[in-house]
PLY file of the C-alpha trace (Angstrom):
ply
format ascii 1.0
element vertex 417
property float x
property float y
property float z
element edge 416
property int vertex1
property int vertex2
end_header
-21.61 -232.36 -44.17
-22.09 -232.63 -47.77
-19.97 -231.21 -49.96
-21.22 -230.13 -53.97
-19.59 -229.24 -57.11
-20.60 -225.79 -56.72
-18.79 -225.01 -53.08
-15.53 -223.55 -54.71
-17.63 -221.19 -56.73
-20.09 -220.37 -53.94
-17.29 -219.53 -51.61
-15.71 -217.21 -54.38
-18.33 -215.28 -54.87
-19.35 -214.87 -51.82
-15.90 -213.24 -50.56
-16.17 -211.44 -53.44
-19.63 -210.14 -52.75
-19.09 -209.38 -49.18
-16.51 -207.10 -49.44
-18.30 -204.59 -51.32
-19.59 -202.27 -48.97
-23.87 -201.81 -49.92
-25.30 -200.83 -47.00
-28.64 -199.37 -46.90
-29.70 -195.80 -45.18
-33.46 -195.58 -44.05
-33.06 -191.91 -44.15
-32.23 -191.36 -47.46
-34.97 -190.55 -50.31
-33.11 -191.78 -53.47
-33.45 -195.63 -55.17
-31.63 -197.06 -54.30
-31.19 -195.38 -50.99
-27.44 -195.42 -51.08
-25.22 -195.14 -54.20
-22.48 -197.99 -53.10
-25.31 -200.31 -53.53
-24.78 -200.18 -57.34
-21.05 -201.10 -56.88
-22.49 -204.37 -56.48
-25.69 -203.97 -59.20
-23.31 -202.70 -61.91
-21.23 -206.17 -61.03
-23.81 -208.24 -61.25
-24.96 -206.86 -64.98
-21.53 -207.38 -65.85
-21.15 -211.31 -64.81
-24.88 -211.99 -65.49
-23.66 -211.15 -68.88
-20.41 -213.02 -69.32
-22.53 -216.12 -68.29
-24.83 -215.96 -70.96
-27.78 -214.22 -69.48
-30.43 -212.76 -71.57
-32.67 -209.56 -70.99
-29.74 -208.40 -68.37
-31.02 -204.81 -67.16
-30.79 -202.27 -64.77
-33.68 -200.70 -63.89
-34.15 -197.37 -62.74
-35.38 -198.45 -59.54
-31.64 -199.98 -58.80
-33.04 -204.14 -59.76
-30.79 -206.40 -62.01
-33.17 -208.38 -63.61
-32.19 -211.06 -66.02
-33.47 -214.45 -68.34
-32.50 -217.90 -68.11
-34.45 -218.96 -71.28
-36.45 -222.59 -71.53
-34.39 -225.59 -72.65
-37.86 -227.43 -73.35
-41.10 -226.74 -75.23
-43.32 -226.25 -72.47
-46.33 -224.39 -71.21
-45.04 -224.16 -67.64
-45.39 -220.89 -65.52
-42.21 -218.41 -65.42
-40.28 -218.76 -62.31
-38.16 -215.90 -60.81
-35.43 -216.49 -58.44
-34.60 -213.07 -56.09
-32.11 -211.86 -53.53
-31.22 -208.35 -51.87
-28.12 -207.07 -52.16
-28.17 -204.17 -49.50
-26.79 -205.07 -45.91
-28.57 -203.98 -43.03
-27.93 -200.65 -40.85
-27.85 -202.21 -37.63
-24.25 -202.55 -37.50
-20.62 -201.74 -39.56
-20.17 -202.94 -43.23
-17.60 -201.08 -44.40
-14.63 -202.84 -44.85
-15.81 -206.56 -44.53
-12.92 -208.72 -44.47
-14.72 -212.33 -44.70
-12.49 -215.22 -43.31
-13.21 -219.18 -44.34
-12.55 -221.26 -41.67
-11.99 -224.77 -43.28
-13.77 -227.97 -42.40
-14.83 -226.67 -39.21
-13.79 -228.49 -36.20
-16.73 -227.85 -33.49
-15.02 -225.20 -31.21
-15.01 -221.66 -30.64
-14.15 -219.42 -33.42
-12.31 -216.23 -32.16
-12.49 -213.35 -34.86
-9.46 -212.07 -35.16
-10.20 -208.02 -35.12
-11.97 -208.10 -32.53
-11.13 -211.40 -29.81
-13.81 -210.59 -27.80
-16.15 -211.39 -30.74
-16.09 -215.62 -30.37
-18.78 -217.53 -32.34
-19.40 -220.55 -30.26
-21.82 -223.49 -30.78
-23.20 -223.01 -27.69
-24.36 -220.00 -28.43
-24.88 -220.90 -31.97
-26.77 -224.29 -31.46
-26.67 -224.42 -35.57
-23.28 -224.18 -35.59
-22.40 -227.36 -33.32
-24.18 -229.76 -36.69
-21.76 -227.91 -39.04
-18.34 -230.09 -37.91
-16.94 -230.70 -41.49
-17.91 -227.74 -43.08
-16.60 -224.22 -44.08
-17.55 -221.55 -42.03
-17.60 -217.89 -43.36
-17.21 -215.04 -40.78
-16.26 -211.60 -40.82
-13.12 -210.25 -38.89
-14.94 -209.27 -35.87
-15.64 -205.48 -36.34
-17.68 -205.69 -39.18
-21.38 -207.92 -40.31
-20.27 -210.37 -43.20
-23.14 -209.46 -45.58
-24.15 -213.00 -46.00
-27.82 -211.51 -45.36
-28.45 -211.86 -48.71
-25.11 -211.76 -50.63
-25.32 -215.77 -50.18
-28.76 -215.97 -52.04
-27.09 -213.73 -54.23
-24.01 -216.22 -54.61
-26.23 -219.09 -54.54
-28.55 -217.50 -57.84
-25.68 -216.68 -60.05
-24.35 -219.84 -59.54
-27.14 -221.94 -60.40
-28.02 -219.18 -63.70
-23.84 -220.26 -64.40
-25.10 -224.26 -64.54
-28.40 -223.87 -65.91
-26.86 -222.05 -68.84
-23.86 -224.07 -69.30
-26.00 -226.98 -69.52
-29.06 -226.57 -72.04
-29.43 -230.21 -71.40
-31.04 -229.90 -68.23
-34.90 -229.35 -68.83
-36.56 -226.31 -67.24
-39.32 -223.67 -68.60
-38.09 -220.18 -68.35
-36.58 -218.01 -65.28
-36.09 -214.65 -64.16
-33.46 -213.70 -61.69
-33.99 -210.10 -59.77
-31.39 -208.52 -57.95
-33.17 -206.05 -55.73
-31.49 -202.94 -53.27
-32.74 -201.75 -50.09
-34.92 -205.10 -48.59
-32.99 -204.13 -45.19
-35.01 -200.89 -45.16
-38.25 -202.32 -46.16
-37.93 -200.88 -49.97
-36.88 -203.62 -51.72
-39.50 -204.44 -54.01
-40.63 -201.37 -56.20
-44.50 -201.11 -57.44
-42.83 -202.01 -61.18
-41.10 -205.08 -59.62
-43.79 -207.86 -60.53
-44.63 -206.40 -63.54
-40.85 -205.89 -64.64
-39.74 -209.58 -63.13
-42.36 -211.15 -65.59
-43.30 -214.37 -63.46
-46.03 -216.40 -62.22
-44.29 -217.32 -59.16
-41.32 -216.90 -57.40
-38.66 -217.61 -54.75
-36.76 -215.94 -52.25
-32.96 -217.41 -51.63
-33.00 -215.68 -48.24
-33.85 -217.72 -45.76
-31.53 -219.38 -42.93
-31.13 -223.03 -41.70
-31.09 -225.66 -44.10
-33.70 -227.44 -45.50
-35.88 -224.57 -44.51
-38.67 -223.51 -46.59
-40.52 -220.21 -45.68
-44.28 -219.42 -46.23
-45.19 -217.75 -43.35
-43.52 -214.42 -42.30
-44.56 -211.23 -40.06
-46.96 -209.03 -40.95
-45.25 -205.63 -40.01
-45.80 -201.63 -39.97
-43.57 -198.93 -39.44
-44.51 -196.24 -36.17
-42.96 -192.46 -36.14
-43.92 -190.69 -32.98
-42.78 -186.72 -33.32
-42.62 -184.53 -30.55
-42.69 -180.99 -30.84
-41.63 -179.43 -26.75
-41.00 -175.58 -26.09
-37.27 -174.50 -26.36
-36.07 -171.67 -24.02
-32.97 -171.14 -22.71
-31.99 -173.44 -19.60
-31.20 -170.08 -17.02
-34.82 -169.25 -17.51
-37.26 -172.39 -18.21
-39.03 -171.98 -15.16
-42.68 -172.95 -16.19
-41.77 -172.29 -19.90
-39.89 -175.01 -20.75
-41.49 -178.37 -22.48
-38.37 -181.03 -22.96
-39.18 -183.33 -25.27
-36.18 -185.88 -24.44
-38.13 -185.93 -21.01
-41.64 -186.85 -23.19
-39.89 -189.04 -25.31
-38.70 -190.97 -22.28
-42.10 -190.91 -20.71
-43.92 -192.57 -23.95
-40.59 -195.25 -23.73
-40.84 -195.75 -20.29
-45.23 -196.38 -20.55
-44.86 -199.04 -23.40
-44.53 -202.93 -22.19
-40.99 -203.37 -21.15
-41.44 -207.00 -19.99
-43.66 -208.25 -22.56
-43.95 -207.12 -26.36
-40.31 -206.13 -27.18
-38.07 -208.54 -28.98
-35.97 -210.23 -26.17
-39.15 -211.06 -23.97
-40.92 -212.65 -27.11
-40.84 -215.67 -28.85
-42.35 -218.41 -31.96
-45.65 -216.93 -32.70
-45.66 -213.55 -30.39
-45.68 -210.22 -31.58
-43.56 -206.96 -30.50
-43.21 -203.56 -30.30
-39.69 -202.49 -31.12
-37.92 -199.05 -30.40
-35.24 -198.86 -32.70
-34.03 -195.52 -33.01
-34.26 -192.40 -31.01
-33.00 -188.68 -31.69
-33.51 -185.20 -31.16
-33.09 -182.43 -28.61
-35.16 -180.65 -25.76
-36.98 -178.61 -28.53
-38.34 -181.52 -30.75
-37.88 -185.21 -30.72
-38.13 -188.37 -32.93
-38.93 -191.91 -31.99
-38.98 -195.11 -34.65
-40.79 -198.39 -34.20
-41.68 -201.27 -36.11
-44.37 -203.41 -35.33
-44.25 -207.44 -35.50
-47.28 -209.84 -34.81
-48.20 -213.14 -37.52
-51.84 -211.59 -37.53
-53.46 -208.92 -38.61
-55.64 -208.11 -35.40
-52.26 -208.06 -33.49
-50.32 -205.80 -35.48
-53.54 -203.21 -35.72
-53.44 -203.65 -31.55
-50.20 -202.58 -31.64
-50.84 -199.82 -33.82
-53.93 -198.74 -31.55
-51.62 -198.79 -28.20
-48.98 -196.54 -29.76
-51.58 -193.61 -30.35
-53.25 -194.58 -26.82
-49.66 -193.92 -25.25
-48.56 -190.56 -27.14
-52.55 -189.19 -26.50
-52.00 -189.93 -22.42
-48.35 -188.27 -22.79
-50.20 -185.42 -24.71
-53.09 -185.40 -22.30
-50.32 -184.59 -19.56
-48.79 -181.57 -21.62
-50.84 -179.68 -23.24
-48.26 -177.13 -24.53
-46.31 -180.15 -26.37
-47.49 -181.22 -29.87
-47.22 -185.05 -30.16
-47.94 -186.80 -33.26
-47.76 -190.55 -34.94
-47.86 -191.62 -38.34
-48.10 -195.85 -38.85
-46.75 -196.94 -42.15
-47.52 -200.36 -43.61
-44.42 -202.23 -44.72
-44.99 -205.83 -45.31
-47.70 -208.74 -44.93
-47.53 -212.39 -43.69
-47.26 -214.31 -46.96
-49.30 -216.63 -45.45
-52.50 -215.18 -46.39
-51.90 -215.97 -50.12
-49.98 -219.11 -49.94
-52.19 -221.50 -48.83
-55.09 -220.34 -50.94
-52.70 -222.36 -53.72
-49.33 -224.23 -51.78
-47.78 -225.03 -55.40
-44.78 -222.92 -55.09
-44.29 -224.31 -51.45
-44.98 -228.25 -52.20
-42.62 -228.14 -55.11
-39.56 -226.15 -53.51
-40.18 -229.05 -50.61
-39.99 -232.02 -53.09
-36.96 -230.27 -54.63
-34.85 -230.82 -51.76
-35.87 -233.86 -51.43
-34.51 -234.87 -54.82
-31.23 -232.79 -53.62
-31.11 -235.14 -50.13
-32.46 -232.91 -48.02
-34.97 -233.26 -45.34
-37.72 -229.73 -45.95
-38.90 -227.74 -43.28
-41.01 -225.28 -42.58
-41.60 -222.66 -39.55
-42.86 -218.95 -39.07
-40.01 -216.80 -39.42
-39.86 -213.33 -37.03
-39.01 -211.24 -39.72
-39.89 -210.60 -43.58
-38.60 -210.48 -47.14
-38.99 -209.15 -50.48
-41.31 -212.14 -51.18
-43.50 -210.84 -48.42
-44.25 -207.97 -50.42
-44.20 -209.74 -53.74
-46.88 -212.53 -52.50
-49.14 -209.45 -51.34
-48.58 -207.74 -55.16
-49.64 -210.85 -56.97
-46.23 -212.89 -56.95
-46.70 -215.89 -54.37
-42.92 -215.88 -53.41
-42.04 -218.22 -50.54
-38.51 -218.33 -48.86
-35.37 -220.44 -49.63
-32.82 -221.79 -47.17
-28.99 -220.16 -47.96
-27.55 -221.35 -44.35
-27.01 -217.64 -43.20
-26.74 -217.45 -39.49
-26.73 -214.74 -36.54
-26.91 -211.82 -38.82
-26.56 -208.12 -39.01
-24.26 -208.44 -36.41
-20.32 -209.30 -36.09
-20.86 -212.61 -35.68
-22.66 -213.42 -38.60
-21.78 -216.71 -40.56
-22.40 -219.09 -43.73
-21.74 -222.52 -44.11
-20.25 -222.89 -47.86
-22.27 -226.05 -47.75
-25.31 -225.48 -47.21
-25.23 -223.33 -50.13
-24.18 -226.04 -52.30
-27.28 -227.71 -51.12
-29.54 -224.47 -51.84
-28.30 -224.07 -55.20
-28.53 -228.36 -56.15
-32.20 -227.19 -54.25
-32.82 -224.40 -57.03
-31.62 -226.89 -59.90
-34.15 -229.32 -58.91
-36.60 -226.98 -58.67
-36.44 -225.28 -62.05
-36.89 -228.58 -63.41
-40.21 -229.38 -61.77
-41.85 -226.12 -62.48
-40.90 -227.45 -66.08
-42.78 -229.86 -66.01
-45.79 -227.82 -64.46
-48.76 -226.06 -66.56
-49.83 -222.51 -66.39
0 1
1 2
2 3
3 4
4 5
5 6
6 7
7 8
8 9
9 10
10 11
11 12
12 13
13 14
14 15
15 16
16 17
17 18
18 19
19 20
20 21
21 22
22 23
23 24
24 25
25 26
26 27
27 28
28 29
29 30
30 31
31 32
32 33
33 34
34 35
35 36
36 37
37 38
38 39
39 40
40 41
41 42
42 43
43 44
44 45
45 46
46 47
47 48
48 49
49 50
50 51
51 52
52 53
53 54
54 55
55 56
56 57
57 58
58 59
59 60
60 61
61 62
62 63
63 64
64 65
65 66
66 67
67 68
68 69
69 70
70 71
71 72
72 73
73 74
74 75
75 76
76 77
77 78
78 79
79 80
80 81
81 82
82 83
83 84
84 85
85 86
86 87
87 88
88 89
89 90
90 91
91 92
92 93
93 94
94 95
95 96
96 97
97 98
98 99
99 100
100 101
101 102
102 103
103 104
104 105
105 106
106 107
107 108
108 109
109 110
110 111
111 112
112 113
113 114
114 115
115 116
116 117
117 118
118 119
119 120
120 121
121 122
122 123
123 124
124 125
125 126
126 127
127 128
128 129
129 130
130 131
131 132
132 133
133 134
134 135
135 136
136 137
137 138
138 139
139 140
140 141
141 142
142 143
143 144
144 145
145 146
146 147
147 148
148 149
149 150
150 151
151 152
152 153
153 154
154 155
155 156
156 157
157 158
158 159
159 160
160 161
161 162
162 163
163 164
164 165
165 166
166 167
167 168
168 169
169 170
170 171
171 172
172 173
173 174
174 175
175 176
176 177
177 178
178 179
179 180
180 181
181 182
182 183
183 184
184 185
185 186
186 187
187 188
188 189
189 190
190 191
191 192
192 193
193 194
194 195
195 196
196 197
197 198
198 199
199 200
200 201
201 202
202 203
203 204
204 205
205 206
206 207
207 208
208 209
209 210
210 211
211 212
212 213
213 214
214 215
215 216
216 217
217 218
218 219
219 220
220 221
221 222
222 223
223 224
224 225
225 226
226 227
227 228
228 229
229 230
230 231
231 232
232 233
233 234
234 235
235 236
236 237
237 238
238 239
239 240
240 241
241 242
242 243
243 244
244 245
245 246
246 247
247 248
248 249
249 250
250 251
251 252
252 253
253 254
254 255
255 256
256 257
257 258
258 259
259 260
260 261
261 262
262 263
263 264
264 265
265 266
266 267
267 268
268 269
269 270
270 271
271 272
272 273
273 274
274 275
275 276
276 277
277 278
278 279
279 280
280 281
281 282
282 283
283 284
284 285
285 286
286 287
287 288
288 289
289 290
290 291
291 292
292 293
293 294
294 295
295 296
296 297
297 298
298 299
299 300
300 301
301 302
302 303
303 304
304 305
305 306
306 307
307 308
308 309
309 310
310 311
311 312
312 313
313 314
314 315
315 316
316 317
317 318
318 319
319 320
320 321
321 322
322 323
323 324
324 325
325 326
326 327
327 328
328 329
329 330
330 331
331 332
332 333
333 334
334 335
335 336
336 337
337 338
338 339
339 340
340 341
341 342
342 343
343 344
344 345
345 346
346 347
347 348
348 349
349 350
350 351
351 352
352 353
353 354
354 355
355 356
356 357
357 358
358 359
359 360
360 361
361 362
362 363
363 364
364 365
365 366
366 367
367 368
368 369
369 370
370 371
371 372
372 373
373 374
374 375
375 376
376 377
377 378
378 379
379 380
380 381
381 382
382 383
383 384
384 385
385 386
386 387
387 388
388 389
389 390
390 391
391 392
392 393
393 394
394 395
395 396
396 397
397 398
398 399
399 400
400 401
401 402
402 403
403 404
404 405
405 406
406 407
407 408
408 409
409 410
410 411
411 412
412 413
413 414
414 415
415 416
């Protein structure tokens, strides 16, 4: 455990963060997709401001996008730093009630509105190497929003330093505060073009030292089924239940391999993650995972060969699919030109810590970025177990993502165009 100058200030801010309620809604149409989300935008204007930030905006896309102007002549590229400040819908976020548990002592940690909700290292291997720290948690009935209110915490606080401290040599930076990455709409087709940089980073990543430049590639599947209503007392041979076709396409998908808790490191899935409707007419949601291209198509391809047998079985039903792109492996444009990724790894070396990188089975706004022109790998923040209650953040390694950031500004500084 290392502790930072900035840990008081992270740990503020992120209580402060967390108990705004920004959850995003996948079913709503509007941007951002729900209106709490700017309790937290409108915020961020405000204190971007009081810190000295120039160009502070709100777009009308729901992105806080500010300037950190250069300290040095130089002819280095822009940077932007980026987090999300939408929580997931997977589980509750209203009414976070975030609890620091001080200089950790290595045992279980039982949330206190809900007991049956214990964070243990050994289910939290991670956990067991932060003895000394301070550990973040919700109460127990709610996520803690960490995922990505600590990149959040983590970018304000290293604008706060940069600005108070003109001595420090960097080139300029733009900081983006974007809604709705949860729900795949985080980054907006004006993003790159509003953000203004060259290259960017994502503080949204997990364990520490951890730097990110390879992420799923991943798609979207709706499956609609359209059955024949009648009334129950007098279906015989009329009635088409689409509950009972929805179950069949369920049930004819891999169970035992390609769903997320029979897969692992580098394999894809297929994963259900919503289901509604009645006997008349039915909806089923997937997303589809794999770190290549030919994978995720494959997937794509065995979702229509499933709903065309279940259609092939019932004529009178009307079964369709739609497959949505949503995000690419970033992979495919970082290592035509590893700059951004060699440089974030020599940063935290000159903050004392050890760089890392692995695939990560998920994405992020840089995903999207990278694949519009913004090579954006992924920055440690030392969230852990998220979008669930027992979600956590060690104050620490925050401190060491934003000394990370710091160090970082300063070598793209010194850095040509």
């Amino acid at each position: 455990m290392t502790r930072t100058q900035f840990d008081q200030e992270l740990e503020e801010r992120l209580i402060r963060y967390c108990k705004i309620d920004t959850q995003a809604d996948e079913k709503s149409t509007t941007a951002p997709s729900t209106a709490i989300q700017f309790d937290l935008l409108n915020l961020l204007v405000e204190e971007l401001k009081e810190i000295g930030a120039q160009d502070v905006r709100l777009t009308d896309y729901g992105a806080v996008l500010a300037t950190i102007p250069a300290t040095i002549e130089t002819s280095a590229p822009v940077i932007g730093f980026l987090a999300h400040v939408d929580t997931a819908p997977a589980f509750h976020a209203s009414g976070v009630k975030p609890i620091v548990h001080r200089n950790y002592d290595g045992g279980e940690i039982v949330l206190p509105d809900d007991p049956t909700q214990v964070l243990s290292p050994k289910q939290s291997p991670y956990l067991a190497n932060k003895i000394g720290d301070d550990i973040v948690t919700a109460s127990g009935t709610t996520l803690l929003g960490a995922d990505d209110k600590a990149g959040v915490a983590i970018i304000l606080t290293m604008a706060r330093h940069l600005l108070a401290h003109p001595e420090i040599p960097h080139g300029v930076l733009r900081i983006a505060f974007t809604p709705d990455e949860e729900i795949g709409r985080g980054v907006h087709k004006n993003l790159p073009a509003d953000l203004g940089a060259t290259f960017a980073y994502t503080l949204d990543g997990a364990d520490l030292g951890e730097i990110v430049y390879e992420t799923f590639s991943a798609d979207k599947a709706t499956v609609r089924i359209q059955g024949v209503s009648t009334h129950p007392g007098d279906a015989k041979d009329k009635l088409v239940n689409a509950l009972h076709l929805a179950a069949k396409i369920i049930d004819t998908l891999p169970h035992v391999t390609l769903t997320p808790e029979t897969t692992s490191g580098r394999q894809g899935f297929i994963h259900i993650y919503q289901m509604s409707g009645t006997a008349a007419e039915a909806e089923l949601n997937f997303i589809l995972r794999d770190f290549e291209m030919e994978n995720l198509e494959a997937q794509g391809r065995l979702i229509q060969q499933v709903c065309d047998t279940i259609q092939a079985t019932e004529p009178r039903a009307r079964i369709t699919y739609t497959i949505t792109a949503q995000y690419r492996n970033m992979r495919y444009w970082l290592e035509k030109d590893m700059r951004p990724v060699e440089l974030a790894r020599e940063a935290c070396r000159q903050a004392g810590v050890e760089p890392f990188s692995i695939p990560i089975r998920g994405g992020t706004d840089g995903s999207r970025l990278t694949e519009m022109g913004v090579p954006t790998p992924n920055i440690f923040t030392g969230m852990k177990n998220i979008h669930g209650p027992l979600e956590y953040n060690s104050v620490q390694d925050m401190g060491r993502a934003t000394e990370v950031c710091i160090q970082l500004a300063q070598l793209w500084g010194k850095e040509t165009a």
